[in-house]
N, C-alpha and C positions, 0 to 999 in steps of 0.2 A: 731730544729736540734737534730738527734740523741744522739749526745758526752754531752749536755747537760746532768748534773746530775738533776735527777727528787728531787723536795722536797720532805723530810722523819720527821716523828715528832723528830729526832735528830737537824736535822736545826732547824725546828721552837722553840725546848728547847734553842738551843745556841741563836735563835735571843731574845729569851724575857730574857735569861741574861745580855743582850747587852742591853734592851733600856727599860728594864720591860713588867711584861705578859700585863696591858691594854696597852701596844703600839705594838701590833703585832695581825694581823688578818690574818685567814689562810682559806683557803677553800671558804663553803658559810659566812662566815661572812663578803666577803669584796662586800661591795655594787657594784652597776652595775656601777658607776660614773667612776671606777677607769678602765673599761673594753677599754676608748675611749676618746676620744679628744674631743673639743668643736665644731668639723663637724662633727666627729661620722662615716669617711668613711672607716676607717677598727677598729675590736674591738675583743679583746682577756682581758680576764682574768690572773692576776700573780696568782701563786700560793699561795703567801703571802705577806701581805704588811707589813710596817715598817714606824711607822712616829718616825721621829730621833729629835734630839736637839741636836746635840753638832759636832763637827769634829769629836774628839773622837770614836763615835759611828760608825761614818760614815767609821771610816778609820778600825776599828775590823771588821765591817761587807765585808768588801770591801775585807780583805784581807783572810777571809773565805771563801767569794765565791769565790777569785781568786784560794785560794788552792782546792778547792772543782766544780771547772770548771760549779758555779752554775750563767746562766745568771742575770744580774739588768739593772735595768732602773730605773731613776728617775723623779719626777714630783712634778711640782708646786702646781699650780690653775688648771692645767688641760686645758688651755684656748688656746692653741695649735690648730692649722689648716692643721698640714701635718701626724698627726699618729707617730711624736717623741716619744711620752712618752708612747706609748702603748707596753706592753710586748707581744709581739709578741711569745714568747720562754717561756711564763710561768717567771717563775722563783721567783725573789725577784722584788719588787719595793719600794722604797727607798720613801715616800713624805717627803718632807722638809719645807714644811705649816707652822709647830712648830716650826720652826727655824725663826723666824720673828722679832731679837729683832735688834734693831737701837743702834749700841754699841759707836760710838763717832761722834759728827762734830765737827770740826775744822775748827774754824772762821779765822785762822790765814793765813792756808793753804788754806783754802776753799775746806774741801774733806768730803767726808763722808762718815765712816765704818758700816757693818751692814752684816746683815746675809741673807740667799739667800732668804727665805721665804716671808722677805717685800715684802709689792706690792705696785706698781708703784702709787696708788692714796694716799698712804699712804704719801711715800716721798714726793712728793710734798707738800702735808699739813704740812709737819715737817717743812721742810727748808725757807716755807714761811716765820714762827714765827721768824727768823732769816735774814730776808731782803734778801733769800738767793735763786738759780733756780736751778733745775735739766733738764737738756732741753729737751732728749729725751720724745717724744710724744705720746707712739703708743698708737693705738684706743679704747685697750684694758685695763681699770683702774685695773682691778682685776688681771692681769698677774701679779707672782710675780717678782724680781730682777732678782733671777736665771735665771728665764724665759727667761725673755730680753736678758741676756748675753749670754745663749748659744746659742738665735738664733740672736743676733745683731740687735734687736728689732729698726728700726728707727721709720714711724710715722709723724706727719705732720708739724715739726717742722724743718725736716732734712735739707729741701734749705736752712737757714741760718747757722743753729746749727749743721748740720751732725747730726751720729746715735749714737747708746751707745757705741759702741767702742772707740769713741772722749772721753767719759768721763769713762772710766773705768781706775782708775789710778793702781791700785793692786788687786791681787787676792789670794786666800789661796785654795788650790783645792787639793781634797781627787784622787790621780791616782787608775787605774786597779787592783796595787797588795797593797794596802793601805798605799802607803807611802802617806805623805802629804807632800808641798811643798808652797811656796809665792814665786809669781808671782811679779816684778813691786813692786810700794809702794805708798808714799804720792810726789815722787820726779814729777817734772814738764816734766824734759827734762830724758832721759835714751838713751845712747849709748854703754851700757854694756853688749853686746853678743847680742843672738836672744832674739827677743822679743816675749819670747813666750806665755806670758800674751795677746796678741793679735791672735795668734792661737787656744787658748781657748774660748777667743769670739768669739761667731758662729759656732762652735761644735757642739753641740746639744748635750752635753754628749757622747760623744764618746769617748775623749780623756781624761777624768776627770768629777769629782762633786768640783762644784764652792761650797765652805762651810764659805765664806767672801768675801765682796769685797769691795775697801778703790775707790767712784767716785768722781768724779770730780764737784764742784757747781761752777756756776757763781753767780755776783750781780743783785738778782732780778729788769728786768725791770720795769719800775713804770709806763710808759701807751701803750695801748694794744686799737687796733678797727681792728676792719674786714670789707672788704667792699665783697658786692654780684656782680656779675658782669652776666647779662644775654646776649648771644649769639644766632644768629639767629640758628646757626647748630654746632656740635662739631670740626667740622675743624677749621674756624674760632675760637673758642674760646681757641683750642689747639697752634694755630699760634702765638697767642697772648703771650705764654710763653717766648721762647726766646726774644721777644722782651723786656717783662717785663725784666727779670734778665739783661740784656745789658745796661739798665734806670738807674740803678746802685744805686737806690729805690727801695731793694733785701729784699723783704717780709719775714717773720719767717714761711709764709705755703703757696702755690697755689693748692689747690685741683682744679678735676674737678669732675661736677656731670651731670648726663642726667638727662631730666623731667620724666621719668618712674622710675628710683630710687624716685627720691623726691615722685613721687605718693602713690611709694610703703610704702615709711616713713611716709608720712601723715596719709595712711590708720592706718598702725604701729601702730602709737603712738597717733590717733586721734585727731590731730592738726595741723594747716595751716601752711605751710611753706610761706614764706613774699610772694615768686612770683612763680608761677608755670606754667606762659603760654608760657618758652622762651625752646626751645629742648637744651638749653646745658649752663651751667653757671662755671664761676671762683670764686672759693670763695678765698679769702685773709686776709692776719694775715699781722698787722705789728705791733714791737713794739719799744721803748725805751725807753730815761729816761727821755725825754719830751715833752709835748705835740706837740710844734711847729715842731720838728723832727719827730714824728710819721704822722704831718698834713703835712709836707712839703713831703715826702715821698709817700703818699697816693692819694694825690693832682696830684703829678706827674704819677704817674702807670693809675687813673682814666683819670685825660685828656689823655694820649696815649693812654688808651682803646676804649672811645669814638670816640679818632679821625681813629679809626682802625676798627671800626663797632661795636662797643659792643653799643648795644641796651638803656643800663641805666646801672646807677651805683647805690647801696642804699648802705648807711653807716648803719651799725651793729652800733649801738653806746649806744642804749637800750638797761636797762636788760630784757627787753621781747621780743624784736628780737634778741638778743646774746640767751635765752632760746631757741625760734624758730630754729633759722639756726643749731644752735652748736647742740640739742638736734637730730634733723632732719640727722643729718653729723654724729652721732655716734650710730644714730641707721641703717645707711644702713644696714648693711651686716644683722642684725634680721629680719629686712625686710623683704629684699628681702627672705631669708630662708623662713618666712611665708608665702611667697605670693606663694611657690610651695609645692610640693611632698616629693620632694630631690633635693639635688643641690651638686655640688663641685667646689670650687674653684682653679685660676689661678692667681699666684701674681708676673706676669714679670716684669722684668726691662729691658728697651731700653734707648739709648740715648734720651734727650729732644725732639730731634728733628724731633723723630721719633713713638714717642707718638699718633701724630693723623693720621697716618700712620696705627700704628697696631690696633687700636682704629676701622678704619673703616673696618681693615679686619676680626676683627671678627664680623660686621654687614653683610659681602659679608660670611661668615662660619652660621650662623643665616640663610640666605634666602636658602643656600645651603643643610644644614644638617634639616632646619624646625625644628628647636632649639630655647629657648629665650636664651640670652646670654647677662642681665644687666652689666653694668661695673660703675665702677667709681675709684680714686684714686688720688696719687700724685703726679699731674701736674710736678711742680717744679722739681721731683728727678727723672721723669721717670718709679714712681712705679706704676702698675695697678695693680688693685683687678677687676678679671673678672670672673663671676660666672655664672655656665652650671646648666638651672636650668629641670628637669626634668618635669613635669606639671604631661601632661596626656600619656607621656608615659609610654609603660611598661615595664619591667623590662631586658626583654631583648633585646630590643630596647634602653634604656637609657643603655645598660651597652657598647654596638656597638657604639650609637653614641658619647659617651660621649669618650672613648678612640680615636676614630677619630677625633673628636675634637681637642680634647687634645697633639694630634702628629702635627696638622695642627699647634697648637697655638704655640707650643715649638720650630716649626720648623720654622715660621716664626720670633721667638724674635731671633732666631740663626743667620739668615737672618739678619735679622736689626744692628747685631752686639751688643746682648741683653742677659740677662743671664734669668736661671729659676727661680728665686726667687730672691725678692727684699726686702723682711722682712720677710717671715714666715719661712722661713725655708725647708731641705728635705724633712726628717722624713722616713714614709714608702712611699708617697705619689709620691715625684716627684722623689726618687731614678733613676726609669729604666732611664730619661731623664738625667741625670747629666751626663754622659757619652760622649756622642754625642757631647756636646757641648762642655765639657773641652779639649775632644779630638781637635776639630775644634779651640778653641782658640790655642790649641798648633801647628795644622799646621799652623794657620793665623802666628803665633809668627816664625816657622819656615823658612817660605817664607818671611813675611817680613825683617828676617836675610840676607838673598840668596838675595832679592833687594837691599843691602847696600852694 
């Protein structure tokens, strides 16, 4: 945008008073990594970047570009799927990578404070050494906190445990004109105005830079198995959800997967997934604090599957099939990436119930457009990860069909009473759609008034 003030070596003098000269790259110094997201489906360079450490910093630079109308964006790991953190306007980008220090837990309260840069593989290994969970799951170990929080990161744990919003207890966030401000805190319960600490998760930056955040742990469960569950076809093995969660033997995950993803991951990663001959499986997580609880639980979901047509059950209960499956399940999306050209993805949410519903309409958008269209996701919560993979089209043909696609997809999760995003977020990517839909939820909200 024009009104944008263009960087001048004035800026870049003031940012390296701000954070020092080796923490500030301007021009060609800043590698290609920082031009794009981890799909890479739109890509622009800032002007200059800034790896910060402190609020402090954050909140001088912040209130510079706000007097100086000079664009920022900020970013993690970079491990983004919708084009949030790419500077589209040039400008300043802010990473906050160096901000990664783990400043308290609090065994009493059960919280723990830390700075945006941690990544998600990391916490976990902390709070272990303290008998202690963090539950949100997503797929992604190398996302850092910040990550999570602005885009409300759930992940395969979400049917029992929900997403990071449940465990985000306080926040400390650098605003537009660099005031700084805490959000919430260590308290449990808060009925003290708007709660605007839950407006900032899921942001994506727009509203604020998360520069702390005080989350929420549980008491680490002490046993954990997964059972595979193969199905003759994906309806059938989709049906099978609701019925699970109503057992009241309410899993910590139900993904689902097709046999052309698992293909695709075997190729991947060079190694056999336990069963590959069924078109559609349930994978499942249960855990707690005893074995007979986790077996009486597991025991019940299995016999209802079987008596419901699920083909076989195998217990996950090896470290070399927990290797196998779990390895297999968190390399889809590389995968399938490898197995094409280009590809982009789709991460709607529908009700449960309507999961294999939309599931089959993008195999009837697949025979229609002469598209591959792999899927897989989480059952449990309604979330799909659907992915438009380009092959051997060209380019402008993949760019036709892919936007067709993509109106058909958005238009049907509207249809089903569904939104555009279940974990990743807008960014640049699914913007133009956000509209349409929030629009339609407010006449649905409106008519349903008018019928009361």
């Amino acid at each position: 945008m024009s009104e944008y003030k263009k960087i001048d070596s004035k800026d870049v003098e003031f940012l390296k008073s701000i954070v020092g000269k080796d923490k500030v790259l301007y021009g060609e110094e800043i590698n290609e990594d920082y031009s794009h997201d981890e799909l890479g489906g739109i890509s622009n360079y800032p002007e200059v970047l800034v790896r910060v450490h402190s609020t402090e910093e954050i909140s001088n630079i912040m209130k510079y570009a706000y007097e100086n109308t000079i664009p920022v964006v900020v970013r993690g790991s970079g491990t983004g799927l919708v084009g949030a953190s790419v500077p589209l306007h040039g400008g300043i980008m802010i990473e906050t990578t160096e901000m990664n220090n783990i400043l308290e837990i609090d065994e009493e309260n059960l919280t723990l404070t830390l700075e945006p840069g941690v990544l998600l593989m990391e916490i976990g290994k902390y709070v272990e050494e303290f008998d202690l969970f963090y539950p949100p799951d997503p797929g992604e170990k190398s996302a850092t906190i910040g990550g999570n929080i602005n885009t409300n990161a759930g992940g395969m744990r979400a049917v029992k445990y929900g997403v990071t919003r449940d465990y985000v207890r306080g926040l400390e966030v650098v605003l537009p004109n660099g005031d700084v401000v805490e959000l919430g805190g260590k308290v449990v319960k808060n009925s003290s105005g708007y709660s605007l600490k839950d407006l900032i998760v899921g942001s994506e930056g727009t509203l604020g830079i998360v520069t702390k955040a005080i989350l929420r742990l549980l008491p680490l469960p002490k046993k954990s198995i997964s059972l595979l569950i193969p199905f003759k076809d994906i309806d059938t093995a989709i049906e099978m959800v609701p019925k699970i969660i109503k057992s009241k033997a309410v899993p910590t995950a139900i993904e689902f997967m097709q046999r052309e993803v698992i293909l695709n991951a075997e190729e991947f990663l060079g190694k056999k997934f336990p069963d590959n001959t069924s078109d559609a499986y349930l994978l499942l997580t249960f855990d707690g604090n005893t074995t007979a609880q986790v077996e009486s639980d597991y025991e019940t979901v299995a016999d209802l599957c079987l008596a419901e047509g699920a083909l076989d059950v195998f217990i996950v209960d090896t470290d070399e099939r927990k290797e196998s499956v779990w390895s297999a399940r968190g390399a889809f999306l590389e995968a399938i990436k490898a197995s094409t050209s280009d590809m982009d993805e789709c991460d709607v949410v529908v009700p449960r119930n309507q999961v294999a519903t939309f599931i089959k309409y993008t195999k009837e958008l697949e025979k229609q457009f002469n598209i591959r269209i792999p899927s897989f996701g989480h059952a449990g919560d309604g979330n799909l990860h659907v992915y438009i993979c380009k092959d051997g089209l060209s380019d402008e043909e993949w760019e036709k069909k892919l936007n067709e696609v993509f109106d058909c997809m958005y238009k049907k999760s509207e249809q089903l009473r569904g939104l555009v995003s279940g974990e990743h977020g807008i960014g640049y990517a699914k913007r133009v759609y956000v509209p349409s839909i929030w629009w339609q939820l407010y006449v649905n909200h409106e008519r349903n008034k008018t019928d009361l």
